[in-house]
C-alpha positions, 0 to 999 in steps of 0.5 A: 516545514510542515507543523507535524504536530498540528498533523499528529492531532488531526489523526488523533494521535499525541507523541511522547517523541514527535520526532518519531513521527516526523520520521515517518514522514520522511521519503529517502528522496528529500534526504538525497535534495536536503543534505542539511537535514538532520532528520532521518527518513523513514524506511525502518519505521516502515520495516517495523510498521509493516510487522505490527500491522501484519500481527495485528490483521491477523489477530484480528481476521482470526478472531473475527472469522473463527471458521475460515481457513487459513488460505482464506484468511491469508487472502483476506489480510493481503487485501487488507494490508496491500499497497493500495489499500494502505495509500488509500487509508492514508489519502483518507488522513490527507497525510498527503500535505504533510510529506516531507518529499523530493520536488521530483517524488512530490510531483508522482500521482500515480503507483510510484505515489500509492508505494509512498504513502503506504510506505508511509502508513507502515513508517507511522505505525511504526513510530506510534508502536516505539512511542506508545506500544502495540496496544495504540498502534494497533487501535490506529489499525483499527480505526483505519484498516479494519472497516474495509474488511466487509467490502473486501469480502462482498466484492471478492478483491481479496481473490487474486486479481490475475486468477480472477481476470484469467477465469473471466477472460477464458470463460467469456473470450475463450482465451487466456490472457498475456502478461509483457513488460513495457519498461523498466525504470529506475536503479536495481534496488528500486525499479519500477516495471510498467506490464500489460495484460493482453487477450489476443493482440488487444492490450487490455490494461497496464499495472506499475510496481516495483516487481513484475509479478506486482505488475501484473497484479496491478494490470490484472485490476486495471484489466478487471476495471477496464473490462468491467468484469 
């Protein structure tokens, strides 16, 4: 077992109740492989974690930029908050090590892993919001999500990525691109779809997640990648 409260310090976080955050730390998966486990896992922390970070960007976007509109400032938070914005400030934390996790989830590298670990980012703003309350779950936003915001802006990523890969494409191929499902895996309440972006026959990119549409919005940034567009 992971000691929880040496992770907690190197977050620089402190826990009036560790066992919240070990509850953060705690994929369904290892539940279903560890039915002796008296813990709970952690997908109500995530519930909750994923409003108080979306209170908190919004609060901030809004007071940050008081002339830009709501379109865009709703742009700029998704960008902010998506799947692989929060995995990659949670691999940042090399909270990583400190997963409580199925052999089998351990082993994912890939989207299925980046779902987890912002599920997991989401889970532990949720634990420190029970713990301490809003003003330090939001401080733990700040450190780890705000910085991003200037990047997001000069790069343009927080423009959607198929609108942005379909105007490209037109204007440099003269044709407009095409979406189609490779797979689907897994049960109904968690698949995972598998899409490619196609201009012509030629298979640009692929993109995971757990609808089509995200899907395609991870092929969309592949594509954009892969093209170096």
């Amino acid at each position: 077992m992971p000691d929880f409260s040496y992770c907690a310090r190197i977050l620089g976080l402190s826990f009036n109740n560790l066992n919240l955050f070990i509850e953060a730390l705690t994929h369904r998966s290892y539940l279903n492989e560890h039915r002796d486990y008296a813990g709970k896992h952690n997908e109500r922390l995530e519930f909750l974690g994923d409003a108080v970070i979306e209170l908190a960007t919004t609060n901030f976007l809004f007071k940050k930029f008081p002339a830009t509109s709501e379109g865009e400032l709703t742009s700029y938070r998704a960008a902010l908050v998506n799947t692989a914005s929060l995995a990659e400030s949670t691999r940042a934390l090399n909270i990583n090590d400190f997963l409580l996790l199925s052999k089998g989830e351990a082993k994912d590298t890939d989207r299925a892993r980046d779902v987890i670990l912002a599920d997991a980012f989401e889970a532990i703003v949720g634990a420190i919001y029970l713990d301490k309350g809003f003003e330090a779950a939001e401080t733990f936003i700040a450190r780890n999500l705000y910085g991003k915001i200037d990047d997001i802006i000069a790069k343009r990523s927080y423009q959607n990525a198929k609108s942005r890969f379909q105007e490209i494409a037109q204007e440099k191929r003269g044709i407009t691109p095409a979406y189609e499902t490779i797979s689907e895996v897994g049960p109904d309440h968690e698949k995972l779809f598998t899409v490619g972006v196609f201009i012509g026959t030629e298979e640009i990119a692929r993109g995971e997640g757990q609808s089509k549409q995200e899907a395609e919005q991870a092929a969309a940034e592949s594509g954009l990648t892969t093209m170096r567009w």
